[in-house]
Structure formats: C-alpha cells, structure tokens
C-alpha positions, 0 to 999 in steps of 0.5 A: 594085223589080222583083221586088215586082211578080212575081206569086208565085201565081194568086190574084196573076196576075190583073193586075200593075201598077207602083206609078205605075199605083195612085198615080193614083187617078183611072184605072181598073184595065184588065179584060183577061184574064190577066196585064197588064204595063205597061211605062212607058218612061220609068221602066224603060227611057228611050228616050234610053239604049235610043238609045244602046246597043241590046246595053247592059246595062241592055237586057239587064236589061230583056229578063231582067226581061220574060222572068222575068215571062212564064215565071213567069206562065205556069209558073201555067198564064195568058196575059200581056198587056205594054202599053209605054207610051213618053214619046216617039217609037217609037226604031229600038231599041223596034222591035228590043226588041219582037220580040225580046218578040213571040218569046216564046211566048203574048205579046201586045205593045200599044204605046201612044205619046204623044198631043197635048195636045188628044187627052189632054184629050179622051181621057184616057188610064189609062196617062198616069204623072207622070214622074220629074221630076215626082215629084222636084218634087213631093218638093222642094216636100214637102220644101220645105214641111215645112223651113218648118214646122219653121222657123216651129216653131223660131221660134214657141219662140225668140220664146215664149222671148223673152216669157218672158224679157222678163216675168221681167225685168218681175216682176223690176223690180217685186220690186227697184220699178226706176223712172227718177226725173226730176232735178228734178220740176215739180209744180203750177209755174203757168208763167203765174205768172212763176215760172219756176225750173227746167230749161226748156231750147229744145224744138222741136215737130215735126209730120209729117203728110200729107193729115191733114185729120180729125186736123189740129186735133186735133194742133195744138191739143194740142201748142199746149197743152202747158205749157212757156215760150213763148218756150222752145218751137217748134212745127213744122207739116211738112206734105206733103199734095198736095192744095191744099184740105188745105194750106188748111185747115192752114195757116189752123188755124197762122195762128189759133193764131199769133194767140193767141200760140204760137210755130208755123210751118207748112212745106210742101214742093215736093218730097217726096223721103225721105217722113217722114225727108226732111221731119224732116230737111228741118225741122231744118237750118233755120238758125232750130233751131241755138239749140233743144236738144231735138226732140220728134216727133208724129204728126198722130192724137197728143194729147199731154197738157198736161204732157208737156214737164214729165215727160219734159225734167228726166229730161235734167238732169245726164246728158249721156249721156242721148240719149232719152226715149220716153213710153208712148201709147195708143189715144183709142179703146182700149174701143170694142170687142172689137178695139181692146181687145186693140190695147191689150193688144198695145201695153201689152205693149210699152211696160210689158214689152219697153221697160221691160226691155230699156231697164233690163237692155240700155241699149237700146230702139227709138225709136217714131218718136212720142212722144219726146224727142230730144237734138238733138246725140245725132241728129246725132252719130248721121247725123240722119235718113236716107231709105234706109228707111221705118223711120226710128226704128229706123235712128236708134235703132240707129245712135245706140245704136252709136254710144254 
C-alpha cells in the first residue's frame, strides 16, 4: 500500500497523498510547495498500538516507511512537508515519534489534532478521512444491498418459472378439455313448482361484515335471492360493526327480508375477539347448525348469483372426500377503467390458471375466504376456524389439506 505512493520522479513530487485523501471529493487539494505527506494516524499507525509499545515493530516500520519517503524526495532535489492527522489525543509516544521525524533533515512536521464537533461543522477540515469502521459498514451495506439484489433476481426467475409452469399445465388441460363435472345437474328446476327431486341437503349462509353500511343490502338481498329450498337453507347475518347506527340499519334490513319469509337471523357480538375467524367460529357453534351440512361464506361487497347453490352443491353427491367447492369471482366494476381492468386481469389469472392447475395436478388449492363451499365435517375434522392469524382461509385450507 505504501509503496504505490512514493513518489518515482519530480513530475510526481509535486504532492503525495493517501487514496482517503482522493476519495473525498469534496476537499481541495493543499497548494503547498514541495512534497506533502499526510500521515492519518488511524490508518498508518493507531494511537492505541503506538501506546502500547513505542520500540515495537510496526513503530519501526512507520519511521522506515517516513525515512524512504524523505531520502527519495529529496534524492530529487525537493523539500517534504509531513502533516499527521491524529484521531485522537497527542499520546506521549507521538511526541517521541515526531522528533525522531524532526531530526530528519529538511523536514517540516505539522500536527493537526482533532477538533469538536462544533468546530468541524464550522470549519470543516480538508483532512477529516472517514476511518476504517466507517469504510467497512459502508462495505457491509454495499455488500448487503448487492445480496438482496441477487435474491429479488433468484426469486423474480423462480416465480417466472412457477407462471410458466402453471400456464403449460392450463393449455394442457385444455388440449386433454379436463373439466369437473357436477353429479347431478339442475337445469331450469323451478323450485317453486313443488317439485323438489335432487340433492338438496341443509346449507348455511354466513355473512361477516363489519361497519358494511354501502354494501349491506346489496349482500343480503343477494343471498336471500338464491335459489334453493327455504327450508333447506339458512342465512346468517355476523355483523361486528361498533357503530350503533350501522347495527340499526342491518338489523332492520334482516327483519324485512324476514317478513318475506327467508330464513335469515341477524347475530352481533359484545366482544369482538379473533376478528373474521372468531366471529365465523362464534356463528357455527350455535346449537341451531348441528342439523345443516354444508356452510357457504360471503363477504358483505359479494353478489352471488341466484344459482350459485345449484352449480356448486351436486358437485358434493357421492363423493365424501370432497371437502370444498371454491367458485371463481369478479369485480361488479371490472371495466370502469384502466386500473380496474388489469385487477381483473390479475384475478382471472387466478382462478382460470393457478387454481385450476394446482386443483387438478396437486389435489390442492387455497380457500379464498369467499365464495365457497365448505362441508361442514371437513372444517371440523380440520380445527374449524382459528384466530391466530388474519389469514384464516389459508390456515383452514392447509390444515385441511393435511389432514386429508
């Protein structure tokens, strides 16, 4: 390291500096006459290790290393300035250090030690270097930042790879046409009619919704609407809302739909413990659910459509291992513009790629938390519903999936 900084002619006596001193863009270079050698302490020589053995080796280096500087500058005929800029306090041992430099002939020593804070931001000094800690975080951090990148990179190509996979698996499924067929399929059976041959097995309805006072009615009319016996079907209305206005207004909206004869209750807790999971599983331990089969779960923006009973219950006929049934779903305002177009896009995806795919090769796919049918035994055999996390329809999903 040295030795790159002796200076070899007169065109490079001129100044000789350390690479600390050419790295701070911002200080300017001393005009002084001759040959200028800034000594940083901390990096040549630390004050701590000069303290502890002024007749060591490395202090014999240093006076080696000074001397060769001087002879060869002045073997080319010009004067050298040596400027020690110390990090710390002036040590008894720096006093010993620089007269023994002084004694060198046609040397000029200048020591410059450290300043206060204040008197650095005032005056700020051209020979104030970042020290070795400093410069190895900052290192770290480059280090640091440059892992990340080649993480995010490793991880941009493993999920690239997972589309890719995903859409061969979709055009495969198309070229073999793969589709899960209902056991039994409705048609046009007007329920109304009295004729009621099929597979209508007990379904509950549930409703989380929390201070939902613009999509209220739009959810409860919907799912009041579906068509499916009356008596085969219970709706469940869990609202958590706190504000007393809202919980008006719900409740009044369930007692009209109640006079036109659906079967709809309308449930509010005190105590609001586990969020949506605490109050699904609150809503099924009532005594009045152990008769009802299957559970379906809407949010309070959901719309479902009048069949959604119809084409997605058969699909439980004579398959006892079948735990769920998840429907695909869209945005109410999927073209309003450019935003919500390419939303639509993404959840597409999803449903029409990532489910279908892993549903069919992996007998495995997330619960959505929407949207979907649920056999009620499968929940249960699985924990049913936990508030240890936010996630809730993953949780059940896994744990049903592992469970088999």
């Amino acid at each position: 390291m040295f030795a790159t900084f002796l200076p070899k002619s007169k065109k490079e006596v001129e100044t000789v500096n350390l690479a600390f001193y050419h790295r701070r863009k911002d200080c300017r270079r001393p005009s002084l006459s001759g040959t200028t050698i800034i000594v940083w302490s901390s990096v040549l020589l630390p004050p701590s290790r000069i303290a502890a053995s002024s007749s060591s080796s490395l202090v014999r280096q240093f006076l080696v290393f000074i001397c060769s500087i001087v002879l060869l500058s002045q073997s080319v005929g010009r004067s050298v300035t040596i400027v020690f800029v110390w990090s710390s306090q002036i040590l008894p041992t720096h006093h010993r250090l620089l007269s023994c430099v002084r004694r060198l002939a046609s040397v000029s020593v200048t020591i410059l030690p450290p300043s206060s804070q204040t008197a650095q931001k005032k005056n700020p000094s051209p020979f104030q270097f970042p020290s070795f800690e400093f410069r190895e975080q900052k290192l770290n951090q480059e280090k640091n930042l440059r892992l990340r990148r080649v993480k995010q990179i490793v991880l941009f190509l493993i999920q690239s790879l997972d589309r890719l996979v995903l859409c061969l698996g979709c055009f495969w499924i198309r070229y073999k046409k793969i589709k899960n067929v209902a056991a039994e399929d409705y048609g046009d059976l007007d329920l109304e009619s009295g004729e009621k041959k099929g597979f209508f097995p007990m379904v509950l309805v549930q409703i989380p919704m929390c201070n939902e006072r613009e999509v209220y009615q739009q959810s409860i009319g919907a799912v009041c609407n579906l068509d499916w016996p009356k008596s085969k079907l219970l709706i469940q209305v869990l609202d958590d809302s706190d504000d007393p206005i809202t919980q008006s207004l719900i409740s009044d909206e369930v007692k009209k739909w109640q006079q036109e004869g659906a079967n709809i209750v309308y449930r509010h807790r005190v105590i609001r413990e586990g969020y949506k999971a605490g109050n699904l599983k609150s809503a099924i331990s009532c005594s009045y659910v152990k008769d009802y089969e299957f559970v379906t779960i809407f949010d309070a923006d959901f719309q479902p459509t009048a069949d959604f009973l119809k084409r997605t219950v058969p699909h439980f006929k004579d398959n006892d291992e079948l735990g769920l049934v998840q429907t695909r779903w869209s945005f109410v305002n999927k073209d309003e513009n450019l935003l919500t177009r390419l939303q639509n896009i993404n959840l597409a995806f999803h449903f029409e790629v990532e489910q279908q795919v892993n549903g069919i090769f992996l007998n495995f796919f997330g619960f959505n938390g929407i949207a979907g049918v649920w056999r009620i035994k499968a929940l249960e055999d699985a924990g049913g519903w936990l508030e240890r996390t936010t996630v809730e329809n993953m949780d059940i999903a896994v744990r049903a999936h592992l469970h088999g």
